[in-house]
N, C-alpha and C positions, 0 to 999 in steps of 0.2 A: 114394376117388380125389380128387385135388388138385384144384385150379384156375389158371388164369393169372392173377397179382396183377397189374392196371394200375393203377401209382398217378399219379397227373395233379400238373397245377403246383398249380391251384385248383377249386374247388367246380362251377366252370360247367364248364369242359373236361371232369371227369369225367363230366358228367349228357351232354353231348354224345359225350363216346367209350362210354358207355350206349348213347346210341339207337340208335350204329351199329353195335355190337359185340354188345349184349346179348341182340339179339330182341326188347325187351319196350318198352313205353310206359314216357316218364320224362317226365314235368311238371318245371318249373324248381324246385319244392319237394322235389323226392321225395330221401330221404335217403338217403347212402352209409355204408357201400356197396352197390351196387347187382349183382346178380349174374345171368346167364343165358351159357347158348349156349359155357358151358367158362370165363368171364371172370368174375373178381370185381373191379369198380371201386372205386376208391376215390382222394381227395384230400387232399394236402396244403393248406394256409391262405395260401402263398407260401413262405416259409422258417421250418419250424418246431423249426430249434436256431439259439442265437446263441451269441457267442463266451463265454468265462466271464469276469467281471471276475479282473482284474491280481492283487487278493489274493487269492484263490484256488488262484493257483499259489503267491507268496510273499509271506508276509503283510507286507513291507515296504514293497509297492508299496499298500499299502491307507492310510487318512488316519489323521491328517494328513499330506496329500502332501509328501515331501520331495526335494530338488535329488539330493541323494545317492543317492538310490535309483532315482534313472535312467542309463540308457534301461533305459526297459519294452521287452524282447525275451523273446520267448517260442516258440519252434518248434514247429512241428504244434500251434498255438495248439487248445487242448482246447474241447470246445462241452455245450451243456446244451439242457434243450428251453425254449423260449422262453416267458415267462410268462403262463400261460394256454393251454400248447397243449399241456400235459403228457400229456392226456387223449385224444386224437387222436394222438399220440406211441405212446398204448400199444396204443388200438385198431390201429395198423397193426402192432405186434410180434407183436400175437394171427394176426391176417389172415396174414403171415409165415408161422406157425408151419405152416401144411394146403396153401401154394401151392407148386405144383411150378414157378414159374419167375416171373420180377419182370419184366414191361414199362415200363421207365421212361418215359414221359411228360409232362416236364418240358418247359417250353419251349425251344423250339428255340434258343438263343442259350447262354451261356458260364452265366446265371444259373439257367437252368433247370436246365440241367448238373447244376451244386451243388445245388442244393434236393432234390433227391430222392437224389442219392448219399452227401451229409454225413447222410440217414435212414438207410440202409442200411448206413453204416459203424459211424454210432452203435448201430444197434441188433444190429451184428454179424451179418449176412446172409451167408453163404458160399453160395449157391445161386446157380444160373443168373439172368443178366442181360440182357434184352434193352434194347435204344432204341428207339422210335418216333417220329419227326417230325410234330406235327401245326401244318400254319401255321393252319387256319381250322377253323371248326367245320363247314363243311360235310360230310354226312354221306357222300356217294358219297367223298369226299376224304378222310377217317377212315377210311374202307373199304379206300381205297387206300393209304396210308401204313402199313395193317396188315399190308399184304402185303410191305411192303418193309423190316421189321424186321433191325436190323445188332447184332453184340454190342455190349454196352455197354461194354465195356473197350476197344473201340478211340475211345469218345467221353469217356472219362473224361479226357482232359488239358485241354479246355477247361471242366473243373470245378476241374480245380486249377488253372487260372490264376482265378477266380471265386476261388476260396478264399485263393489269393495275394494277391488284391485285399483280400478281406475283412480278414486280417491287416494286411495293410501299411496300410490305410486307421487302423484300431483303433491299431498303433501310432504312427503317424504324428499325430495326433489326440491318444494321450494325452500322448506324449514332450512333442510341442510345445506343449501346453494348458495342461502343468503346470509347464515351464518358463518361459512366458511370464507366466503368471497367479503364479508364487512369485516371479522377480525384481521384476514390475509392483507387487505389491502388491492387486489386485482380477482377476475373473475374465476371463479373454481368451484365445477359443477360438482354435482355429487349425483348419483343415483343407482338405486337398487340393483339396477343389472350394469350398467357402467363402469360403477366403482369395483364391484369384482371380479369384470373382466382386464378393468386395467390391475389390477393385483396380478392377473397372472401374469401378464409382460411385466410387470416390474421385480418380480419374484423369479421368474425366469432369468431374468437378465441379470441380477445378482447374483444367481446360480453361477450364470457364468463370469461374472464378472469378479466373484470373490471364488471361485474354484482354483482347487491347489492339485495337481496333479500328483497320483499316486501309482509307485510302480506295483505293478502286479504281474504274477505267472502262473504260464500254464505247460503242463508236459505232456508230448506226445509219443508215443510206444510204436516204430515201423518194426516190420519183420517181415519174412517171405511165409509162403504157405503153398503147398503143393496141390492144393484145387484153385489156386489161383496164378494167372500169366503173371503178374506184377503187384510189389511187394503191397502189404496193406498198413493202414496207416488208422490207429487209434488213439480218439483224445481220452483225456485224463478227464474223469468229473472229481472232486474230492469229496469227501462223506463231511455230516455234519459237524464231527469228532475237528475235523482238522480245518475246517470251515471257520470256525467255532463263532457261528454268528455274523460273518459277513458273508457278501456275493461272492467275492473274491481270494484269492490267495495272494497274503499280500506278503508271507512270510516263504525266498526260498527253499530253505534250509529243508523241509520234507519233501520237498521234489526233487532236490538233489541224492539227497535219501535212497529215496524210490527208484531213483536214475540208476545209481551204484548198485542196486540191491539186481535190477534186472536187467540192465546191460549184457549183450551174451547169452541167454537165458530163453530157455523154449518155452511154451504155455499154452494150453489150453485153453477155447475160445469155444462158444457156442454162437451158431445163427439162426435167425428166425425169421421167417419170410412174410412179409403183410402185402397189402395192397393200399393206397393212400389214393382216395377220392378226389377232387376238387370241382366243386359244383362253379357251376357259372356266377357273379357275383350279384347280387338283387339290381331293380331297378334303382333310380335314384331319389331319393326325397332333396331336400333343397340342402339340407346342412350337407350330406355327400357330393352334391354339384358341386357347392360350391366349393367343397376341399377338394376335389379332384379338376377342376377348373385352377385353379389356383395352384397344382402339383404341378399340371401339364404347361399349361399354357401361362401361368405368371397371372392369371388375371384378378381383379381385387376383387372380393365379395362386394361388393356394389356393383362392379363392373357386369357380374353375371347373373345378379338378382334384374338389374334392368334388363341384360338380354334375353331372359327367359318372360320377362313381362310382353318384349316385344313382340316375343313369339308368340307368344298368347295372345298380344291384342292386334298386333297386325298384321301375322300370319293362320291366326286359328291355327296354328300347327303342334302344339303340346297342352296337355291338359292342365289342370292346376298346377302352376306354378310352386304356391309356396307351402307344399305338403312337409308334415312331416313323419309320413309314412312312405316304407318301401313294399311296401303288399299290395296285390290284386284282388279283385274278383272273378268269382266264376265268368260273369259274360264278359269280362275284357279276356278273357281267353279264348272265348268262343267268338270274339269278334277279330281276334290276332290276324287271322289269316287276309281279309279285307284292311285292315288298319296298317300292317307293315306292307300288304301290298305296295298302297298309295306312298308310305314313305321310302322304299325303296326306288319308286318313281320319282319322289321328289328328290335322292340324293342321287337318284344315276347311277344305282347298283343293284346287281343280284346277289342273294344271299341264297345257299341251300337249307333250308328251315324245315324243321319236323315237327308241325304244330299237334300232334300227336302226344310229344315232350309235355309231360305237366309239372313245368319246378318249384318248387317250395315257396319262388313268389306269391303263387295262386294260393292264398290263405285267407278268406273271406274275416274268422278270428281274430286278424293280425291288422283287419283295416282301419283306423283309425277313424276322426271325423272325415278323411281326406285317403285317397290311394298313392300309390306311386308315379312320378311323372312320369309318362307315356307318350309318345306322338298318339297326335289324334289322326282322322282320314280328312285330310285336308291337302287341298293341291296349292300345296308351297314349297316350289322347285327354290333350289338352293342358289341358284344363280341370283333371284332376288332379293337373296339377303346378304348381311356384309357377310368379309370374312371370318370374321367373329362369333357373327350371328351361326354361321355354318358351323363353327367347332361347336358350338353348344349344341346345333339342333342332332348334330350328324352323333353327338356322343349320347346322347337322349335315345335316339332311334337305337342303336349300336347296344347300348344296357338294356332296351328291351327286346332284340332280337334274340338276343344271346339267351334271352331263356329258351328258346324252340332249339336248342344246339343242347348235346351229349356230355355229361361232367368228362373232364382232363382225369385221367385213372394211370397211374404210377405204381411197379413193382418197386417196393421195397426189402432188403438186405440190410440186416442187422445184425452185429456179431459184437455181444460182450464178454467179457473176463472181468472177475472183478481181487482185489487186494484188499486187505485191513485198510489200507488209506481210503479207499472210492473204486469206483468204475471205471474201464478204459469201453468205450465205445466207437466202432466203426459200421457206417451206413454208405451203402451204395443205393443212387436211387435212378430208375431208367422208366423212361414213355412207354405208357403200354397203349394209350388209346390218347391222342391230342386233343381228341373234343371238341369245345366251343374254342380251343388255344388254336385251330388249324386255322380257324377262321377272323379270331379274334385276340390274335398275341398278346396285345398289352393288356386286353382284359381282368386277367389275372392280378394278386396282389401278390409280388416277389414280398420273399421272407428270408432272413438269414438261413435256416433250415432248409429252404427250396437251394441254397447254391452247390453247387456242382461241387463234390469231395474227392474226386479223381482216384476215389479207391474201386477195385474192380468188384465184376461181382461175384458173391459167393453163394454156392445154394444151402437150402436149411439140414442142419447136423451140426455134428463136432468137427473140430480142425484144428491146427495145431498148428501155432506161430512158431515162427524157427529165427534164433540170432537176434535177438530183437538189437533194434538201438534207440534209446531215447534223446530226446532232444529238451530241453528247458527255455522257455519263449520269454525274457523280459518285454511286458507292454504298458502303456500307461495311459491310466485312466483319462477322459475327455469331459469336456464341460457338456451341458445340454446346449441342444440347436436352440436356433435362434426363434421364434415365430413367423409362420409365414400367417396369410390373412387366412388360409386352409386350415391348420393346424391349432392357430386359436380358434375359428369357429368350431371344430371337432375337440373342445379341449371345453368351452363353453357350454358344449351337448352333455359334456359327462366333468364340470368341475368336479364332484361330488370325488372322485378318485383323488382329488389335495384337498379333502375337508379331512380335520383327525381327527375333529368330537368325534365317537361311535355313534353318538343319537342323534347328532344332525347331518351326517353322510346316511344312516338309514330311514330318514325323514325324506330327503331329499331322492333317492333311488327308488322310494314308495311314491312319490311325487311322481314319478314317470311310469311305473307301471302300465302294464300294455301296451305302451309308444315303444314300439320297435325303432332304434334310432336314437330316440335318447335313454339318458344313462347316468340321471340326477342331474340334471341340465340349469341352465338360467338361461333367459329370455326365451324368442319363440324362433322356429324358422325364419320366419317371416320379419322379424325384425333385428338379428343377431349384424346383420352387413351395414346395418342405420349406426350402432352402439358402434361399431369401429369405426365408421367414417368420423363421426361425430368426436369420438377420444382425438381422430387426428386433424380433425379440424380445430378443435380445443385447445390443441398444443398439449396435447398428453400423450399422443403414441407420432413415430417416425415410421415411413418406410421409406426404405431404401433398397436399391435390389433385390425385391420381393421380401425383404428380412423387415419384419415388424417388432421398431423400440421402442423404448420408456423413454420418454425424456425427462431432464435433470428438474426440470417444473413437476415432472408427474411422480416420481420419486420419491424428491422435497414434500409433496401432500399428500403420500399415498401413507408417510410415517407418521405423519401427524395428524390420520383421520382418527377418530375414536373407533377402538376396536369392534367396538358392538354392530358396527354400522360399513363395515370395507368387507363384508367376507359373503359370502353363498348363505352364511346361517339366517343373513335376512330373510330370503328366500324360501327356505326352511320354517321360519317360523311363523312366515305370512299364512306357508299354504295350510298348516295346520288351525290357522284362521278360519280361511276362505272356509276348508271343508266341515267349518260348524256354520257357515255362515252357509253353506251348498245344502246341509242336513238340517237347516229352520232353528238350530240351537241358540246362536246368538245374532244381533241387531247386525244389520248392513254396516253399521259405523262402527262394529269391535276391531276391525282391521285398523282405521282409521288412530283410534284413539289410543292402540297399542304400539303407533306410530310418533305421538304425541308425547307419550311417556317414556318413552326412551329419549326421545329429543330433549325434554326437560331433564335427563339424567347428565348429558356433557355439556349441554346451553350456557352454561358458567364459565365453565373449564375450557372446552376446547379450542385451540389456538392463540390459547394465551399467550400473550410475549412473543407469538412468531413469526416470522419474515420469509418469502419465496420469492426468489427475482421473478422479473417477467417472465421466465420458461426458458425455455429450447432456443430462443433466438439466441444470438450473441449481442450483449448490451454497447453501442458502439458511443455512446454520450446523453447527453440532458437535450429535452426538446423547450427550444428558444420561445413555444408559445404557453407552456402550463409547467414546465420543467420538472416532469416523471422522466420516466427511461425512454430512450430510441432503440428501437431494436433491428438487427436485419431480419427481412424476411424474404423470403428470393433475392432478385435482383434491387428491391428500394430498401429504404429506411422511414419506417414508420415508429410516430406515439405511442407507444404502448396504452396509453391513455384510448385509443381508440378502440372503437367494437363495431363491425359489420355483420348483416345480415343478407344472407340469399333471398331474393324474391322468385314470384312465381314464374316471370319470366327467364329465370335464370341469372338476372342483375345481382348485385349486392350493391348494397345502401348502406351509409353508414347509420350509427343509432345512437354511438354516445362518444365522448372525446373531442379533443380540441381539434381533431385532425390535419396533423402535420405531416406529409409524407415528405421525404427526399428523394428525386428522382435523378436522371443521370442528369447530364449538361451537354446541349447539343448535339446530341451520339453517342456520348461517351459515360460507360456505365464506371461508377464512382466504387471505389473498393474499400474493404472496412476500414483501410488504414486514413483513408484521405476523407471519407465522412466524419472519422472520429475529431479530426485537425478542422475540419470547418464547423462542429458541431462546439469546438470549444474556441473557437473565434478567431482560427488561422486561415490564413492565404493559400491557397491550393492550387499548383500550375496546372495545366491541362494543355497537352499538344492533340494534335491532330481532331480539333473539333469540327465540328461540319455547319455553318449556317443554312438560313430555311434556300437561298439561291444554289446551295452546292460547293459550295466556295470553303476550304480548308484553311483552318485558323488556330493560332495559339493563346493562350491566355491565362490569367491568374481569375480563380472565383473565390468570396465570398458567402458567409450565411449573413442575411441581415436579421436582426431583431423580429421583424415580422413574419422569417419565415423565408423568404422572398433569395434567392442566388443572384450574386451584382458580379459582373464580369469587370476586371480591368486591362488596360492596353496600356503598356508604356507607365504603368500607375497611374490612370486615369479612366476613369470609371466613362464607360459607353453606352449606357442606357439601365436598363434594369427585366431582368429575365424571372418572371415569378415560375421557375420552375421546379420547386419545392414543395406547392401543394395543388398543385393543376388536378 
């Protein structure tokens, strides 16, 4: 007799649809698959086939890349099993082989779809198929979701729009990558979500970089008033009339005006009294981690995507990592009280909690495929992890604590007058109840309107300013900030706010509908912190004290992309694809081939005649073994000709170029000025060198022809030191 095959997205979901499915006791190690109770579990690793490279279908699209041999189109793009997971590939073919029917359990979005159906096609499955939805691990909720199993063929179209994406991404990537990088002459990626997030840093930073400052003012009205100890102080708003179409007053002359007209001058003023809320702030999905990771603590969005993975895999201590929802469910609130128990314990605090509190987190509505990161009940005292690892877990626990704490509630005093120019308004604002702020300060998000106006306060009525004087404020306008990695991922969630079409910023915001969190976004949670590393691995983005730039490489081809293809509206136009491809309208390959057709619209044209030095580096001379650019990069000087690769051990390899590096000379690190002199065939002294005995030396060096650095003494050459490409 068979069994029911569930195969799951990942390792953890399967050990949870175990406990509730199984019968049996399963530890967070215990290995799949796992079997009882009619079920045999089992996991996939995420997506375990990828697409096959280009030569493989025909071997023309294989290197040397050539212009001719594009566009790379390929339909029903073929798949293999992913390197490394060949083996898990097979054990599910065997498992297959004795199951009387397939429970897909994949995650519940378009991704998960794919991941376990592109298995079952690859490994040629004709048997019965179910789906199961599982949003949470909780167990009574697994239980439930088993009961409500639908065939899987009526969920199979939002795997091919998943799969349409995957091609069209693939071709869209190499068409463009290889075209730009064969007319440019050096390598320059391109891709769907890459190219328009480096638009924002490059757009940014022209902002600031071509920004002209502009004086502007503003006029404030004091006077005394006899229900108040000390005098009050109101700004000026100006009406549209005198506005006339900017933010700003950029023009004087009617404030001065206004100045003369009520100098001296008593006035009537009205107040009105409110009360101003502030709820506790949600928990965190990953795109707010990471920005407030990155506010607080300088960290890179890579830096905090791994810490949160660690926490996940080897602390069990927080749940889904790469959500991008901020909303709960009902049982994770009926479980709060046991769950922050345990993490209270693990950070070595007490907190006073009123798990009573039910805050707007708890919106079942609002869940996505995914909830909001939460500690789980897991005993992972903080002392085991780094200090890193603690700021992350301890702000995790801290966003969800705070929902069982009372909103921050503020009296508010309001007092306007208004004039043919605008409004004068004064607000006083005072703590009526501290809230979750008594226990959790920084919690809150400061705002210009939250700072302190040191006007006192008044109760609601009429009042009457006495004496007034105004005052006229010249200030001057400022460029925008710089990018941090925070700031662009939160800028990435909602590009759709610097798109101008009307019809593809409301493509693009209907695009995210019900994702609380994003806000016409491009990419995914889940992989927005890859897209930056990658631009600055590229030699397309800098950072430097947390400030995230363009560099003059990324600039240089950010002008020269073709329009149709650098902006969000790719984005846009795909997904109106996808969702005929999700509604059975059009073939898997319409994405694909609408990809293909655009590419053949600039395939001609673009990059004609253009030139981009090697990037960002600074070009310090000709390399003596292919004679392209030298560039610095750190502390050496390398080919530009060269291109390295990370492996899976964390090494990098090289892959292509003659590789040439220059490295220091016996200790002594070589500066651009004196690279450049030895790279065009001068003598270069160098004191204070160190041999491998210890022994301190002076001397002149050499580049030779092959690369190789020759020291001389006295003008006489003492051996030969290949320490140029070691």
């Amino acid at each position: 007799m068979g069994y029911k095959l569930v195969i799951a997205e990942k390792p953890m979901l399967g050990r949870d649809i175990a406990r509730a499915m199984c019968g049996r006791k399963v530890s967070e190690t215990t290995p799949l698959p796992i079997s009882g109770n009619g079920y045999t579990v089992v996991a996939c690793a995420g997506h375990l086939l990828e697409l096959v490279e280009p030569e493989h279908v025909d071997r023309k699209w294989g290197e040397p890349w050539s212009i001719d041999a594009l566009p790379i189109l390929i339909p029903d793009w073929p798949k293999q099993p992913a390197k490394g997971k060949d083996d898990l590939v097979e054990r599910i073919r065997g498992l297959l082989a004795d199951a009387d029917c397939v429970i897909h359990a994949g995650d519940p979005d378009d991704e998960g779809q794919l991941i376990v159906d592109e298995l079952l096609d690859y490994l040629g499955y004709k048997g019965k198929v179910l789906r199961v939805y599982v949003n949470d691990n909780i167990e009574k909720n697994i239980k439930k979701a088993f009961e409500r199993l639908v065939p899987n063929g009526e969920c199979r179209n939002a795997g091919r729009a998943a799969y349409a994406r995957q091609m069209a991404d693939a071709c869209f990537g190499m068409n463009e990558t290889r075209l730009a990088t064969k007319r440019l002459g050096g390598r320059f990626t391109v891709g769907r979500v890459q190219t328009p997030t480096l638009g924002l840093v490059v757009n940014r930073d022209e902002e600031i970089e071509h920004h002209v400052s502009r004086k502007y003012y503003e006029l404030t009205a004091m006077g005394g008033c006899a229900d108040a100890q000390e005098p009050v102080t109101f700004k000026f708003k100006p009406g549209k009339t005198l506005l006339d179409g900017e933010t700003r007053l950029f023009d004087r002359e009617p404030l001065d005006a206004l100045k003369d007209r009520l100098d001296g001058t008593d006035t009537g003023f009205t107040t009105v009294l409110s009360e101003k809320v502030e709820n506790p702030p949600l928990p965190y999905n990953l795109t707010v981690l990471l920005s407030d990771m990155s506010r607080r603590y300088g960290f890179t969005a890579a830096k905090t995507q791994q810490i949160t993975q660690d926490l996940r895999d080897k602390y069990k201590a927080i749940t889904y990592n790469r959500s991008d929802s901020q909303y709960l469910k009902e049982e994770h609130h009926a479980q709060a009280p046991t769950v922050l128990a345990q993490a209270m314990r693990n950070l070595g605090v007490s907190w006073e909690l009123d798990y009573t509190i039910h805050s707007k987190a708890f919106n079942e509505k609002n869940v996505t495929a995914h909830h909001g990161i939460i500690p789980q009940e897991a005993d992972a005292p903080v002392e085991k992890m780094t200090k890193d690892e603690a700021k992350v877990y301890t702000a995790i626990v801290e966003r969800y604590a705070v929902q069982f704490l009372p909103p921050a509630r503020y009296d508010v005093s309001t007092s306007t007058f208004t004039t043919e120019e605008g409004s004068f308004t004064a607000v006083c604002k005072r703590l009526k109840d501290a809230g979750f702020k008594a226990t959790f300060g920084h919690a809150g998000e400061e705002n210009e309107e939250d700072a302190p106006t040191g006007n006192p306060w008044l109760d609601e009525g009429d009042h009457t300013l006495t004496g007034i004087s105004c005052t006229v404020t010249e200030k001057e306008t400022t460029p925008p900030k710089p990018y941090t990695e925070g700031t662009l991922i939160a800028d990435m969630a909602s590009i759709a706010k610097y798109v101008k079409d009307p019809e593809t910023k409301a493509i693009l915001k209907r695009k995210d509908d019900g994702k609380k969190g994003e806000h016409g976004g491009i990419g995914t949670t889940a992989t927005r912190a890859e897209i930056i590393e990658k631009l600055k691995q590229r030699g397309f983005l800098d950072e430097t004290g947390g400030k995230v730039r363009s560099t003059e490489k990324a600039r240089a081809f950010y002008r020269l992309l073709p329009p149709e293809i650098r902006g969000a509206d790719v984005t846009a136009r795909w997904w109106l694809i996808q969702q005929d491809i999700a509604d059975g309208r059009v073939n898997v390959n319409s994405l694909q081939d609408n990809v293909v057709n655009v590419f053949r619209q600039h395939m001609d044209t673009a990059y004609q005649g253009a030139h981009i030095s090697s990037g960002s580096h600074p070009v310090v001379g000709k390399c003596p073994l292919c004679g392209q650019d030298v560039v610095k990069t750190g502390s050496i000087y390398a080919c530009s000709s060269n291109r390295n690769e990370k492996q899976e051990d964390g090494t990098w390899k090289q892959t292509a170029g003659c590789g040439f590096k220059l490295f220091g000379f016996c200790g002594k690190k070589l500066s651009e000025k004196q690279a450049s002199a030895l790279l065009s065939g001068k003598q270069v002294p160098l004191k204070g060198c160190k041999s491998k005995a210890g022994k301190t030396f002076d001397c002149k060096i050499r580049l030779k022809k092959d690369g190789d650095l020759e020291p001389t003494f006295d003008s006489k050459p003492k051996g030969k030191y290949n320490k140029a490409r070691r």
